[in-house]
Backbone as CSV, one residue per row, in Angstrom:
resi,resn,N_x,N_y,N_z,CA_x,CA_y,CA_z,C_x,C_y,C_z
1,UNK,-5.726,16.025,19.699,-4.695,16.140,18.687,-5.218,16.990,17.531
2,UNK,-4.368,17.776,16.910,-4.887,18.594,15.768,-4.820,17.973,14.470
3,UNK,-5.872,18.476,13.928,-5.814,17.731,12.476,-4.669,18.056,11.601
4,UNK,-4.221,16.667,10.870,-3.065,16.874,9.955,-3.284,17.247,8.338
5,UNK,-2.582,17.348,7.755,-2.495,17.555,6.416,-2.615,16.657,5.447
6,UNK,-3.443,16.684,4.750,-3.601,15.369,3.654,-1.908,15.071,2.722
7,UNK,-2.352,14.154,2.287,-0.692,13.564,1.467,-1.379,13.129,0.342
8,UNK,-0.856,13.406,-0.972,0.038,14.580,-1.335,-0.427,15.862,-1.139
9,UNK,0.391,16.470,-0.516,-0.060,18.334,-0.730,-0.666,18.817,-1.971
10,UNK,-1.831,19.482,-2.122,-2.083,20.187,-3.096,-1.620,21.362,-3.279
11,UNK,-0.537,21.646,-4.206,-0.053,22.615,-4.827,-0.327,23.853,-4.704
12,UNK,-1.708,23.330,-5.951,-2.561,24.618,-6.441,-3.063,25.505,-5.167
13,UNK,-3.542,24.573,-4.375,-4.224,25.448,-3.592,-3.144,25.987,-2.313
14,UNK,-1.561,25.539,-2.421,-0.826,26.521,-1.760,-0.304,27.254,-2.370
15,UNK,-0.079,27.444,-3.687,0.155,28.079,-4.078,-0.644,29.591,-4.346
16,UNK,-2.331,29.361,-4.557,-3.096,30.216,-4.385,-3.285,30.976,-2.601
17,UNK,-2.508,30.607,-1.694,-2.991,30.824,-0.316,-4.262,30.041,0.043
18,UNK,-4.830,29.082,-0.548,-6.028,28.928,-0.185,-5.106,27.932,1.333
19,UNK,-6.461,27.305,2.156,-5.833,26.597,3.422,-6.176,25.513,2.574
20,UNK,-5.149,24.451,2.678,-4.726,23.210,2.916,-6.011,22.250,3.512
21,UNK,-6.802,21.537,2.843,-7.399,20.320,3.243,-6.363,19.320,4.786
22,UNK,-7.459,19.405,5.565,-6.729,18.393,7.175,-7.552,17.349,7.307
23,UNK,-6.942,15.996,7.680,-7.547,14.967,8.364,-7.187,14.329,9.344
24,UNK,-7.760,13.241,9.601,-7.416,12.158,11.275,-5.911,11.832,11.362
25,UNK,-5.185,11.448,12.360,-4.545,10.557,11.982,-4.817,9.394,11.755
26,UNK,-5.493,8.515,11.999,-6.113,7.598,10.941,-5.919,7.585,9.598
27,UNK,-6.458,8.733,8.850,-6.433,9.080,7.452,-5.079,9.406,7.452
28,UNK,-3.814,9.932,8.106,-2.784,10.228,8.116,-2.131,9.193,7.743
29,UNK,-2.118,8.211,8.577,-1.518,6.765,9.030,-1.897,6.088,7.832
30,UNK,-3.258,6.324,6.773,-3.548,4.949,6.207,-2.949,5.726,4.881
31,UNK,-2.849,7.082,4.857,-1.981,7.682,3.378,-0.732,7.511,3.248
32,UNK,0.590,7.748,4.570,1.146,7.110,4.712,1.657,5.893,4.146
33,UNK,0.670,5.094,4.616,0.872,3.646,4.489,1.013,3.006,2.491
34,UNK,0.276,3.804,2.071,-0.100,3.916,1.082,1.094,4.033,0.120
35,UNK,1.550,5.544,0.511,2.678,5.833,0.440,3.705,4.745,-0.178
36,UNK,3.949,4.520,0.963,5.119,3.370,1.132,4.726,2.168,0.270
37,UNK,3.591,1.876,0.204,3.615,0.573,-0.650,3.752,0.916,-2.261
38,UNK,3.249,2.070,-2.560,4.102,2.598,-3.961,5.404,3.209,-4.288
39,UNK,6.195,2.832,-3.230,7.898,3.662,-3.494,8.551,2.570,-3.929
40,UNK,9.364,2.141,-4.897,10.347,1.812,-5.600,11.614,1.554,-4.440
41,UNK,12.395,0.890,-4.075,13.519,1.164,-3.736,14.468,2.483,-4.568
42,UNK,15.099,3.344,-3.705,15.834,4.234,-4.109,14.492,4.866,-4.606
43,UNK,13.791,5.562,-4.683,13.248,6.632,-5.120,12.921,7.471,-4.411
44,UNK,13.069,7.374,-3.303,13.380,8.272,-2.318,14.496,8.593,-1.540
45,UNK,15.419,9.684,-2.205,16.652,10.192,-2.416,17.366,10.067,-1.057
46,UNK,15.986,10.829,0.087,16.413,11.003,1.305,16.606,9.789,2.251
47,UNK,15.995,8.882,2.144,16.093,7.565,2.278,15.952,6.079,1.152
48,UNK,16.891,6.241,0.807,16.873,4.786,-0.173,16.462,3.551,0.456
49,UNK,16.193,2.958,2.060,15.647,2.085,2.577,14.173,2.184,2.585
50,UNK,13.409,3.367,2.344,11.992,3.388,2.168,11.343,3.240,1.006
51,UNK,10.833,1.567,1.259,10.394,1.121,-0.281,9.384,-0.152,0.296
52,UNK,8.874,-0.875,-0.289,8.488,-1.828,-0.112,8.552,-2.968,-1.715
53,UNK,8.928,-4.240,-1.037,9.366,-4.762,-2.166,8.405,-4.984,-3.622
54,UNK,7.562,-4.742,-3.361,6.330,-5.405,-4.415,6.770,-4.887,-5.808
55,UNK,7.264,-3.547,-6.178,7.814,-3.847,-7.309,8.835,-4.051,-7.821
56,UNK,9.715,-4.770,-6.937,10.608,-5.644,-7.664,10.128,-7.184,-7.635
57,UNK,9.205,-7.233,-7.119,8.565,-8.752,-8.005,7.359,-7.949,-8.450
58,UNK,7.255,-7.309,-8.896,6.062,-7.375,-10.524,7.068,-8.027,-11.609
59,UNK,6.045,-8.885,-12.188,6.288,-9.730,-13.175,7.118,-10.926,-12.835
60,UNK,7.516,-11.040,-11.601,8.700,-11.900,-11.387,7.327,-13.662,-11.887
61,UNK,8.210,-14.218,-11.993,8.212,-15.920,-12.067,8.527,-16.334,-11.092
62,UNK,7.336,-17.661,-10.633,7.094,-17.984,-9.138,6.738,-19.360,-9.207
63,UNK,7.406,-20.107,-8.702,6.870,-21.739,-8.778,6.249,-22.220,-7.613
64,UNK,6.152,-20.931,-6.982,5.377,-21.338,-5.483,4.797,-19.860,-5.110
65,UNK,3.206,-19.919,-5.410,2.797,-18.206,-5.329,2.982,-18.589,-3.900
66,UNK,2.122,-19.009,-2.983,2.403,-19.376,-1.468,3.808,-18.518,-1.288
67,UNK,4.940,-19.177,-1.567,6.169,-18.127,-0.767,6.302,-17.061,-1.137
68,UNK,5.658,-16.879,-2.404,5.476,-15.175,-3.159,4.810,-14.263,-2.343
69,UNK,3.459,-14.757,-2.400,3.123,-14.286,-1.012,3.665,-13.819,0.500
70,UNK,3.801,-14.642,0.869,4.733,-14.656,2.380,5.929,-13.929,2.114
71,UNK,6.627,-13.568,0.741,7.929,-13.454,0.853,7.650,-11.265,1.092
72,UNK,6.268,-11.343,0.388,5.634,-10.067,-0.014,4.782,-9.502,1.508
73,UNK,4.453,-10.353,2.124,3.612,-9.793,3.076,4.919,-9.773,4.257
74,UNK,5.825,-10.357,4.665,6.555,-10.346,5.409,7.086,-8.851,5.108
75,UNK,7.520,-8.263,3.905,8.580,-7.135,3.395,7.724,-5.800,3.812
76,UNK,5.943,-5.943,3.529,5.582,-5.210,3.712,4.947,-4.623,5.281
77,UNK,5.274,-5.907,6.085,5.250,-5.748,7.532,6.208,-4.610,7.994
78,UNK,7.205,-5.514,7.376,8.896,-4.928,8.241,8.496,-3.655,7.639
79,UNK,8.165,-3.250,6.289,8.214,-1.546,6.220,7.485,-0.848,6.552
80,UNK,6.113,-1.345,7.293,4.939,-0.508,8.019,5.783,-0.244,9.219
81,UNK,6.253,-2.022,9.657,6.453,-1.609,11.422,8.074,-0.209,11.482
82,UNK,8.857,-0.568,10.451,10.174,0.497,10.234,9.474,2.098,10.134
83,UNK,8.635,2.410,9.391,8.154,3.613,9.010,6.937,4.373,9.470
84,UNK,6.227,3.922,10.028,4.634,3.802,10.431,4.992,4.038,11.606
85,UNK,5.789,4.656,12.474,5.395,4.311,13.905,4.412,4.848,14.911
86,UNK,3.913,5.498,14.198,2.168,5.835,15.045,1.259,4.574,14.763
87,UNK,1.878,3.581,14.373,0.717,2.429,14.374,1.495,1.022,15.144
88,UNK,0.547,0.484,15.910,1.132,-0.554,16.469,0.309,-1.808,16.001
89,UNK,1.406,-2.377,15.019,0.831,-3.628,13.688,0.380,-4.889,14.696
90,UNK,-0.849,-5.376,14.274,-1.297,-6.659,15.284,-1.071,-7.750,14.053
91,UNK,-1.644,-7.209,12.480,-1.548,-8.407,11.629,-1.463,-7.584,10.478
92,UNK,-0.762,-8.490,9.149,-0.649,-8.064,7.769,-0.632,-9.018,7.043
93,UNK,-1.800,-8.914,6.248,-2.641,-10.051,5.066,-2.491,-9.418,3.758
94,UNK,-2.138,-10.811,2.654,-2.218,-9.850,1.514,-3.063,-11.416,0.809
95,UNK,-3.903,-11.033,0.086,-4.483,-12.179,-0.444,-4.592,-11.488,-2.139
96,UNK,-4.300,-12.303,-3.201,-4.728,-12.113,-4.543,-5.629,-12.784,-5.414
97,UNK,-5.955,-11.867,-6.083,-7.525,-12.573,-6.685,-7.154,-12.011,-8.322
98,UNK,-8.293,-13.270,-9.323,-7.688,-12.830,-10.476,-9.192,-12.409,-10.893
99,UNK,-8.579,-10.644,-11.509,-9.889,-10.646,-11.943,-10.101,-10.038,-13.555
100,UNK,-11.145,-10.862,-13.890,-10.944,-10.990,-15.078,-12.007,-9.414,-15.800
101,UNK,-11.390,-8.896,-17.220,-11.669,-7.545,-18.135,-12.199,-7.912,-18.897
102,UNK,-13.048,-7.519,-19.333,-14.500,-8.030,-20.429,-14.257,-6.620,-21.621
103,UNK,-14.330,-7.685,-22.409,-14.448,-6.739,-23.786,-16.164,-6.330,-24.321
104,UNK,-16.040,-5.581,-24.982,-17.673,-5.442,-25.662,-18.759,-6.461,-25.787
105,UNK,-17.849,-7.558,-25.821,-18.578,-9.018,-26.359,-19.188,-10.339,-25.028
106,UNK,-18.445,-9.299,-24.291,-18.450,-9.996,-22.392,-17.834,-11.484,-22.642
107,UNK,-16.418,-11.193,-23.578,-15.283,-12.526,-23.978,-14.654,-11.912,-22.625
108,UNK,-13.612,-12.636,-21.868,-12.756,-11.881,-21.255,-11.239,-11.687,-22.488
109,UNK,-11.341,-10.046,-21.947,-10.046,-9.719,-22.718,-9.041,-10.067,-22.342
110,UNK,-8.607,-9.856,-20.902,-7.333,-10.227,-20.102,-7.927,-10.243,-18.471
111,UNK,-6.821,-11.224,-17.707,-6.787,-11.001,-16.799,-5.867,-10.374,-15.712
112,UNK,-6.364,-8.978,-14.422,-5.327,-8.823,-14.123,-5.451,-9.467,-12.532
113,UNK,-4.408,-9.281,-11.538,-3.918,-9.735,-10.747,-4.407,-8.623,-9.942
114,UNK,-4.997,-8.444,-8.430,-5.670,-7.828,-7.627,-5.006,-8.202,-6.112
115,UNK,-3.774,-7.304,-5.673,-3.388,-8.032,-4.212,-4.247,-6.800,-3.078
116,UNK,-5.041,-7.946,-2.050,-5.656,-7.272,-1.226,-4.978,-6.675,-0.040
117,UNK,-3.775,-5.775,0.348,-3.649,-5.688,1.744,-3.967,-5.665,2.667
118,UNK,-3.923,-6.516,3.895,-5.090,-5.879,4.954,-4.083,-5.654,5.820
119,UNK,-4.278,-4.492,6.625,-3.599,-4.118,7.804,-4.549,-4.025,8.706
120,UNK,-4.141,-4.540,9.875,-4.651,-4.263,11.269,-3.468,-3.608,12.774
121,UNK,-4.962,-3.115,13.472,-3.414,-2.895,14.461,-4.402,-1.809,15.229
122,UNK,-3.480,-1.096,16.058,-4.062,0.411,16.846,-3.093,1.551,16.936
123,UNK,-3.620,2.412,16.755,-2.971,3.916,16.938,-2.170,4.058,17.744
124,UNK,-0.709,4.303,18.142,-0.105,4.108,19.476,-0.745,5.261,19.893
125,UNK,-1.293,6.471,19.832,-1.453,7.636,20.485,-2.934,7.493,21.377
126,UNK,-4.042,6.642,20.813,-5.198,6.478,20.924,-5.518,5.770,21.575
127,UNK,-4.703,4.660,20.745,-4.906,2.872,20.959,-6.524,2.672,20.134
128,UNK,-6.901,3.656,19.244,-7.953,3.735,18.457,-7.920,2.257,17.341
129,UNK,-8.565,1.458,17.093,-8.733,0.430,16.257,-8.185,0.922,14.751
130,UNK,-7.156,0.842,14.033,-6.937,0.421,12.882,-7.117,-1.062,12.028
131,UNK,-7.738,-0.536,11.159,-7.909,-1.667,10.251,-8.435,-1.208,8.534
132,UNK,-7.385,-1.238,8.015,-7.543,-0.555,6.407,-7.272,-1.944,5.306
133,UNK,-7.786,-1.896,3.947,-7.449,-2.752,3.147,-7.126,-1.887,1.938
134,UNK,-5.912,-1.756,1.495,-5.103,-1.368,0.198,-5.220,-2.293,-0.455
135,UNK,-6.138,-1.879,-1.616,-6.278,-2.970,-3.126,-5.368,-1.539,-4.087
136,UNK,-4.371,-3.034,-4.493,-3.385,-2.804,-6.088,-3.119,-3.433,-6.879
137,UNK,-3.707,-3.361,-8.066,-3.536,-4.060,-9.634,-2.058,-4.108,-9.674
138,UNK,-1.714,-5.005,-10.220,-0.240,-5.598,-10.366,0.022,-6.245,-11.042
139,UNK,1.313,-6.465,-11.777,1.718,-7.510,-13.081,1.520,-8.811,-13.234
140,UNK,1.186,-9.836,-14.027,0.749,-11.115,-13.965,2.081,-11.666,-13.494
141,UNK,1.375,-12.467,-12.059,2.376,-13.158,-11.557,2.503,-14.641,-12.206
142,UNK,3.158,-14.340,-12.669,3.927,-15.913,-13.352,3.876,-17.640,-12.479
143,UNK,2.954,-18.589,-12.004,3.274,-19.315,-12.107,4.019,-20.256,-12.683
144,UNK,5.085,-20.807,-12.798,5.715,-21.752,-13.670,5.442,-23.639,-12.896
């Protein structure tokens, strides 16, 4: 298979004629993936179904992180397995950790919220082993 094109395109350097940086699909598949977990609903004109929910619960209030969770790792399944289809999903983990920002004084200043993605699975083209973890800082999830 020939090597693909990194995501996002660099501009500059098409714009200068220079050639375009290429990688795996692997690296294809896990930018991709990436992708998608930072789109907004509707912000992508051409498809308004390509989104993943996570930021419409930033900041949300949760009296049960447990289904917050599940409600988040389920959304982000369905939009790997909908969009991704060079990958064939075996599992999708998201675990959060709080981690705490130290001021000058090593007081903690604030804490933020750290969700780990893990994807697993294999290449349908390969059947090559995938397995990537997307870490994203995110809004304090509200226990109540």
């Amino acid at each position: 298979m020939q090597p693909l094109y990194h995501f996002p395109v660099d501009f500059a350097a098409l714009l200068q004629k220079q050639p375009l940086p290429r990688g795996t699909l692997k690296e294809s598949v896990r930018e991709y993936i990436f992708l998608l977990l930072l789109t907004q609903r509707g912000e992508w004109r051409f498809d308004p179904d390509f989104q993943c929910v996570l930021w419409e619960k930033d900041f949300e209030q949760t009296d049960n992180l447990n289904l917050w969770l599940d409600e988040v790792k389920a959304d982000v399944k369905r939009s790997i397995t909908q969009y991704e289809t060079r990958l064939k999903i075996k599992m999708v983990d998201i675990q959060r950790d709080e981690i705490p920002e130290l001021n000058e004084e090593n007081k903690i200043r604030r804490i933020r919220n750290r969700l780990t993605i893990k994807v697993q699975g294999a290449l349908a083209a390969s059947g090559e082993n995938f397995d990537e973890n997307f870490l994203m800082f995110f809004g304090p999830i509200t226990v109540v």
